[in-house]
VEXDREN-2710 file (C-alpha; in Angstrom, 1 decimal):
% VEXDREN-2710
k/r/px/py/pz
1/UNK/0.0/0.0/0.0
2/UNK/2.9/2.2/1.1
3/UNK/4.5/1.9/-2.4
4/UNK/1.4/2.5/-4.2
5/UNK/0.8/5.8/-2.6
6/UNK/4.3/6.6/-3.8
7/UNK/4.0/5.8/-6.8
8/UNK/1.2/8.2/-7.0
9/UNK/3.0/11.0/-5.5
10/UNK/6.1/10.8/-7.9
11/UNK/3.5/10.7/-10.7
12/UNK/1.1/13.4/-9.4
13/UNK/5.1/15.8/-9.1
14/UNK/6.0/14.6/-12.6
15/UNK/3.4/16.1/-14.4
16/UNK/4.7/20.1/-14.5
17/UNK/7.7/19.3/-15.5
18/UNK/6.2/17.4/-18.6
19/UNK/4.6/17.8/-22.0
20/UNK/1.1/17.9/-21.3
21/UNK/1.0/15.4/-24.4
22/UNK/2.3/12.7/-21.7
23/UNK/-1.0/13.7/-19.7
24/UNK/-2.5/10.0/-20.1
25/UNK/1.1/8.5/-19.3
26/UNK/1.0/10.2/-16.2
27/UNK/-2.4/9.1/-15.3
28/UNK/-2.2/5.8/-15.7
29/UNK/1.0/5.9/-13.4
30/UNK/-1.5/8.1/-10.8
31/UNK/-3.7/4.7/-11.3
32/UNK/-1.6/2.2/-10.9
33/UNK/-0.6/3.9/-7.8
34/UNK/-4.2/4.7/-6.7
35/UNK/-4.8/0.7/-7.2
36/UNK/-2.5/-0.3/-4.9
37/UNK/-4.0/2.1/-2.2
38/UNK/-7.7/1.1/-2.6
39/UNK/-6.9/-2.7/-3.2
40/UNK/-4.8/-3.6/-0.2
41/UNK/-6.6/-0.8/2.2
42/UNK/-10.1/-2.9/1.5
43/UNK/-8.0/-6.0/2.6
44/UNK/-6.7/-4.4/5.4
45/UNK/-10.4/-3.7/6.9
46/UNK/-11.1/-6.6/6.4
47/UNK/-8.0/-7.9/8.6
48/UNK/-8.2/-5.5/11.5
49/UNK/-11.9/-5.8/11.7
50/UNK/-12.6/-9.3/11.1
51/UNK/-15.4/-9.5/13.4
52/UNK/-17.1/-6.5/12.1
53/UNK/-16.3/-5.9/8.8
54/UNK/-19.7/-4.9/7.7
55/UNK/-19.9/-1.9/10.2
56/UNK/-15.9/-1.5/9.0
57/UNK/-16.5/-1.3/5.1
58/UNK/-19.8/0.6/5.7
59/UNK/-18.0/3.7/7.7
60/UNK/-14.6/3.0/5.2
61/UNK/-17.0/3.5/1.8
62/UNK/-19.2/6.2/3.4
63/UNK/-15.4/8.2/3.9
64/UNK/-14.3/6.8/0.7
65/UNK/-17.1/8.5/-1.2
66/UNK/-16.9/11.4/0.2
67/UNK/-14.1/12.3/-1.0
68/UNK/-15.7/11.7/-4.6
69/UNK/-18.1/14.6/-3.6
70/UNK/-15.7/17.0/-1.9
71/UNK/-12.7/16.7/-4.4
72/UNK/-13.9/17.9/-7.7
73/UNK/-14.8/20.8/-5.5
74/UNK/-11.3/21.7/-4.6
75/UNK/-9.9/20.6/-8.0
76/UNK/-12.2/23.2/-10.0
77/UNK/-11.5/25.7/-7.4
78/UNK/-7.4/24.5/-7.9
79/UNK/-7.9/24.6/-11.4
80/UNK/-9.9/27.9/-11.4
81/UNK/-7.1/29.8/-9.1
82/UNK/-4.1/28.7/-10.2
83/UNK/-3.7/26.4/-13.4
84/UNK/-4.3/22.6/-14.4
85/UNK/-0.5/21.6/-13.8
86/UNK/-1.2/23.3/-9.8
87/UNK/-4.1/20.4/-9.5
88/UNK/-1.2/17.6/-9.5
89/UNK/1.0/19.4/-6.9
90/UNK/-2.5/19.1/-5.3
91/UNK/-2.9/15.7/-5.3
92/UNK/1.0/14.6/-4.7
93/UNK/0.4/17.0/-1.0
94/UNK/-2.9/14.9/-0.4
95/UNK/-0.2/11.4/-1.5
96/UNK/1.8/13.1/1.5
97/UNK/-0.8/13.3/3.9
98/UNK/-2.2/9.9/3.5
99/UNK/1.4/8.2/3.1
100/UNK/2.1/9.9/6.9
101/UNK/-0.8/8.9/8.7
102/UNK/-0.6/5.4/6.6
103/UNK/2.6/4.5/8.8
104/UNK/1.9/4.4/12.3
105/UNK/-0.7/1.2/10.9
106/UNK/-0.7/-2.3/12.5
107/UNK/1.1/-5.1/10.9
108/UNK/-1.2/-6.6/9.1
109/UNK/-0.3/-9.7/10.6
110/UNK/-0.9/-9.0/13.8
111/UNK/-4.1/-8.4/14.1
112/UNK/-5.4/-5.1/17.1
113/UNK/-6.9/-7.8/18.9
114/UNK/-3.9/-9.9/19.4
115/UNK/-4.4/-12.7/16.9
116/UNK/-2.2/-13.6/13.9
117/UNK/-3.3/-14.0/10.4
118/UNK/-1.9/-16.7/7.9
119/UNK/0.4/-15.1/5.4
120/UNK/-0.5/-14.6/2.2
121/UNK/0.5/-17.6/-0.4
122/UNK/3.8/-17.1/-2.9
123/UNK/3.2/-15.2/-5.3
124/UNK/2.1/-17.3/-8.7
125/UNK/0.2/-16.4/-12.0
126/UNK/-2.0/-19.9/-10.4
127/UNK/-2.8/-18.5/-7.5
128/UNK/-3.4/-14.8/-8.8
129/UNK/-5.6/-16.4/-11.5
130/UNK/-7.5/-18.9/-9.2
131/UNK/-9.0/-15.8/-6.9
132/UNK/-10.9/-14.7/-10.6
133/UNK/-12.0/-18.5/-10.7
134/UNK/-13.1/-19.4/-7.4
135/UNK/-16.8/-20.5/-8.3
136/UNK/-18.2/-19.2/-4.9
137/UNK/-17.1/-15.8/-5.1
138/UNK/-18.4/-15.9/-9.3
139/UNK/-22.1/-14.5/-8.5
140/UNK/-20.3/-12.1/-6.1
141/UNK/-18.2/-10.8/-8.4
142/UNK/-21.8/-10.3/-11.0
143/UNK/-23.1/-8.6/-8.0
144/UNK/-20.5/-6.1/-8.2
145/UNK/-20.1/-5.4/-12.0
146/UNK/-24.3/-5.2/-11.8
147/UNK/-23.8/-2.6/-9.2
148/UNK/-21.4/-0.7/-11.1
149/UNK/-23.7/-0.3/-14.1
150/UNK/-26.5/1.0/-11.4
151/UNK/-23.6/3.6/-10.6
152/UNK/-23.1/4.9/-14.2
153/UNK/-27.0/4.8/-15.0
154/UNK/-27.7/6.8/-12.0
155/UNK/-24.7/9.7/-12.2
156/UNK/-24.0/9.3/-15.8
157/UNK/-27.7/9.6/-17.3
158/UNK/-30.0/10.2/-15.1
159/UNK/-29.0/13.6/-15.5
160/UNK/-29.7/13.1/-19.5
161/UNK/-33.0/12.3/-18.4
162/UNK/-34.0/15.2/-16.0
163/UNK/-33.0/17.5/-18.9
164/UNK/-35.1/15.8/-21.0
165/UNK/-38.0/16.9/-18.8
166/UNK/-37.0/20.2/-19.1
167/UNK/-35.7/20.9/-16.0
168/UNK/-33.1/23.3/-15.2
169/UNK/-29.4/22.4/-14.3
170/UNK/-29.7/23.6/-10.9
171/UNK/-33.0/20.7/-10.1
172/UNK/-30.9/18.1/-12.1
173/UNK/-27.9/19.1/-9.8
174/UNK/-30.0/18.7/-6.7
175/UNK/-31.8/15.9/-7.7
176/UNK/-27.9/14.3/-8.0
177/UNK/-27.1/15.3/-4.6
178/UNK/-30.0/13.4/-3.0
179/UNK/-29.1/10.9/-4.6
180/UNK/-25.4/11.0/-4.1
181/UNK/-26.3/11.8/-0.2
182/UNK/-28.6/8.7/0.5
183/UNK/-25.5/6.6/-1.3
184/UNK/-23.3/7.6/1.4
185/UNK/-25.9/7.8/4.2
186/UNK/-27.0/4.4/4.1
187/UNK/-23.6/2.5/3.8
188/UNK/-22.7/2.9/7.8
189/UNK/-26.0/1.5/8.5
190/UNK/-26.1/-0.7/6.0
191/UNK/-22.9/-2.2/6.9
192/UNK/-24.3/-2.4/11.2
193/UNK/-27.4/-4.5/9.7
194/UNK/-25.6/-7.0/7.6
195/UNK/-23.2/-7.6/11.1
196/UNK/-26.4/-7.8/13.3
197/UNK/-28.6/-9.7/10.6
198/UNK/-26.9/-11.6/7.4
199/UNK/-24.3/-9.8/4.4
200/UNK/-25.8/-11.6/1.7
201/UNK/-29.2/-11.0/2.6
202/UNK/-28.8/-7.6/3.1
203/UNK/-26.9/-7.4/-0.6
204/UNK/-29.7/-9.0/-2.1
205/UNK/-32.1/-6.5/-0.2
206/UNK/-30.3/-3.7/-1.8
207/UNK/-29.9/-5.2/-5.5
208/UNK/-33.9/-5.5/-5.4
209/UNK/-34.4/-2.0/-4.1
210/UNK/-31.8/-0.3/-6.6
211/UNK/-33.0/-2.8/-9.6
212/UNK/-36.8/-1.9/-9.2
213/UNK/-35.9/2.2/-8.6
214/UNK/-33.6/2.2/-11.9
215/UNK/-36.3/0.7/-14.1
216/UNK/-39.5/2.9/-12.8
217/UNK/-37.0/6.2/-12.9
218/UNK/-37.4/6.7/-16.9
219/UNK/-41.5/6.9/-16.1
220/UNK/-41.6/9.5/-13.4
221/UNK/-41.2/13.3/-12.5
222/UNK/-41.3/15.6/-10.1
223/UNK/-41.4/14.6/-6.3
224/UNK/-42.1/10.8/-7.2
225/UNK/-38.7/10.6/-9.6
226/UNK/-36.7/12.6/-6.6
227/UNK/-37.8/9.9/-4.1
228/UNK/-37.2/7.2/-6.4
229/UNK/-34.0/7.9/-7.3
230/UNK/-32.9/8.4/-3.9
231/UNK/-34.0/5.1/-2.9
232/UNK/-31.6/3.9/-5.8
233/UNK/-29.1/5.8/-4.5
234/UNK/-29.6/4.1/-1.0
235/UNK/-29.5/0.4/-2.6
236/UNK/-26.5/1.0/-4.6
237/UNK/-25.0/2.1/-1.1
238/UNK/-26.1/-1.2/0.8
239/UNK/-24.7/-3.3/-2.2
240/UNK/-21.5/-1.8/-2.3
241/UNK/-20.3/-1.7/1.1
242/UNK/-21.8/-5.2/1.4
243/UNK/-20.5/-7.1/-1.1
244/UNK/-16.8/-5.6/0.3
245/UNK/-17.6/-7.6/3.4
246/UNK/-19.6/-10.6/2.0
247/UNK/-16.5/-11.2/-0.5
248/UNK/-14.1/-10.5/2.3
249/UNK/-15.8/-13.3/4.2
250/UNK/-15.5/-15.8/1.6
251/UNK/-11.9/-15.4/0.4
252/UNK/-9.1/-18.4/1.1
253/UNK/-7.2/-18.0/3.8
254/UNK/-3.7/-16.2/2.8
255/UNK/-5.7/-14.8/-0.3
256/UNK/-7.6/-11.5/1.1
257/UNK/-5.1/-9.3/-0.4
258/UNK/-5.5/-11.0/-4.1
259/UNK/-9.5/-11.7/-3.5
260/UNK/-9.7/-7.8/-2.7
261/UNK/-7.7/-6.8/-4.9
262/UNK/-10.0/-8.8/-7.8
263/UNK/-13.1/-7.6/-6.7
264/UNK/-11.5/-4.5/-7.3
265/UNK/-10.9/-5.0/-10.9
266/UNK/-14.4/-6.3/-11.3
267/UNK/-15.7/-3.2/-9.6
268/UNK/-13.6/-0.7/-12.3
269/UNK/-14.6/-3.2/-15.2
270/UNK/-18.5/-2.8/-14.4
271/UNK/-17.8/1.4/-14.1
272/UNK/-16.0/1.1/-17.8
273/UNK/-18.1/-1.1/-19.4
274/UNK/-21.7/0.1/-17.7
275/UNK/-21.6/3.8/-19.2
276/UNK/-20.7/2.4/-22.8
277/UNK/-23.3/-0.4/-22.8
278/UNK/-25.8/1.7/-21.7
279/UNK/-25.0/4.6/-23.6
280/UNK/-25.4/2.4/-26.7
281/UNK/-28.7/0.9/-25.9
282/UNK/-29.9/4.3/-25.0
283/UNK/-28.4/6.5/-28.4
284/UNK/-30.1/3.3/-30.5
285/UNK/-33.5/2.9/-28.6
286/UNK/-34.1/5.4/-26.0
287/UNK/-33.3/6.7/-23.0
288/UNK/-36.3/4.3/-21.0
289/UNK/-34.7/0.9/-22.8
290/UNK/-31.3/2.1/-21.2
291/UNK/-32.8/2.0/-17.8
292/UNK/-35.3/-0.5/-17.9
293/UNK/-32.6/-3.0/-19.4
294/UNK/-30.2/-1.9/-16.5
295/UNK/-33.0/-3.1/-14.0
296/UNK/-33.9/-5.9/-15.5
297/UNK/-30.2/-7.4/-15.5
298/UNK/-30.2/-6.8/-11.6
299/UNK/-33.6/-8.4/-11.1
300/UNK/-32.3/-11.8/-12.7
301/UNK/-28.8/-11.3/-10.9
302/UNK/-31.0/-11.1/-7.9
303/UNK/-33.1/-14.3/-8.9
304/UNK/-29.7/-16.4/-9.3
305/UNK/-27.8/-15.7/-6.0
306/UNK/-31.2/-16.0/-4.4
307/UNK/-31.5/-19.6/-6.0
308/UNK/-28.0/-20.3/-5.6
309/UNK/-27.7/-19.3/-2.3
310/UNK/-31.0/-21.8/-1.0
311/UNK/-29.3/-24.6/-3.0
312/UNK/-26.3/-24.2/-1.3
313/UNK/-28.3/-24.1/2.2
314/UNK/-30.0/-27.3/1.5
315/UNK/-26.6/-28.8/0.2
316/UNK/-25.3/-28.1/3.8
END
């Protein structure tokens, strides 16, 4: 973790003293450094909370989000004061920070509570590979590209949509922000329930909720699409903290880091693949086939692990 958040700081400093031409060059080293952060801190909660993870990841993505709200604020108000170039000295200070207050952690195998965790296997291209086959955590990892395209559909056009009505940027803008606000709100508590009641029931609960609120969005207005859309908002919430802790849960012993770190990639896969998919169904048939074929892929996702789930019961 300590190296990726290095890597992003030397990246973030290397882009004034560039051609701007190398922009994408530098960004993808800012990812690959940003990966390493968010990949082995998800396994890390899941080490030094292991008997609460699902309160752990609900505060951990509530924080994480936020900062997806608060820092386009401060880069348009970097970018507005100063110059573009300024907004990567930005970022490299914030690599700083966090690389600081990253290194008075715990080992992470020592555990705070005294136990030891099982070190991770060797490193192979078998056991790296094996983590993306492992048939359990398959429907888990559907969950999570599923989710992803609820994301995109919700930030990326339902804003299309509320213009569409007519509406002015300012009520698409709000309309956004209760919807980005009862994302964050609800992943805490969603994340207490699924420790006091059951993670995968409390996933599915939130796949149904956001997969019914996606499809009936296209169909409404005023009040009724502003209540709808934040009840989205809140299922894509309980899904995403949840599935953290359900996968968590379910990953090999030694394999946390590499199981993490893989429901990662599936997470950036579904927020790649969701806008384009969508936007394509949408540009050829509408807006309301965009949506309603968004919630219908949830709705059967939610059928199988709901039928794969009381097979496996009965099995056991």
């Amino acid at each position: 973790m300590l190296v990726g958040i290095v890597l992003f700081i030397l990246a973030s400093v290397l882009y004034p003293f560039v051609s701007p031409r190398l922009l994408v060059f530098v960004r993808f080293l800012q990812g690959l450094g940003a990966a390493g952060l968010s990949a082995v801190s998800l396994a890390l909660i899941g080490i030094y909370y292991s008997d609460r993870r699902g309160t752990a990841y609900g505060t951990y993505n509530a924080i994480k989000g936020s900062g997806y709200v608060v820092s386009p604020i401060i880069g348009g108000f970097t970018v507005s004061r100063i110059n573009f170039a300024a907004l990567f000295l930005v970022t490299a200070a914030i690599g700083v920070f966090a690389f600081l207050i990253s290194l008075p952690l715990p080992s992470a195998q020592v555990q705070p509570s005294g136990g030891t965790l099982q070190e991770d296997d060797d490193f192979s291209i078998k056991s790296f590979v094996s983590v993306f086959r492992e048939p359990v955590l398959a429907k888990w990892y559907a969950v999570i590209v599923v989710n992803m395209f609820f994301v995109s559909i919700l930030f990326g056009f339902l804003p299309v949509y509320v213009h569409s009505l007519g509406y002015k940027a300012v009520h698409g803008g709000l309309i956004l922000s209760v919807v980005a606000l009862s994302y964050l709100l609800i992943q805490p508590v969603a994340g207490k329930w699924a420790d006091i009641i059951d993670g995968e029931a409390t996933v599915r609960t939130g796949l149904l909720l956001s997969a019914f609120g996606v499809m009936m969005t296209p169909f409404l207005r005023g009040p009724a699409l502003v209540i709808v859309a934040a009840l989205s908002g809140a299922g894509i919430g309980i899904v995403w903290t949840n599935s953290d802790a359900v996968v968590s849960r379910l990953a090999k012993a030694g394999r946390l880091g590499a199981t993490m770190g893989a429901a990662g990639s599936f997470k950036e896969f579904g927020d790649m693949v969701g806008p384009i998919l969508i936007g394509v169904l949408s540009q050829a048939f509408g807006l309301r086939v965009g949506f309603v074929t968004c919630g219908v892929a949830g709705l059967l996702l939610f059928a199988l692990i709901f039928r794969s789930t009381k097979t496996e019961v009965g099995k056991v």
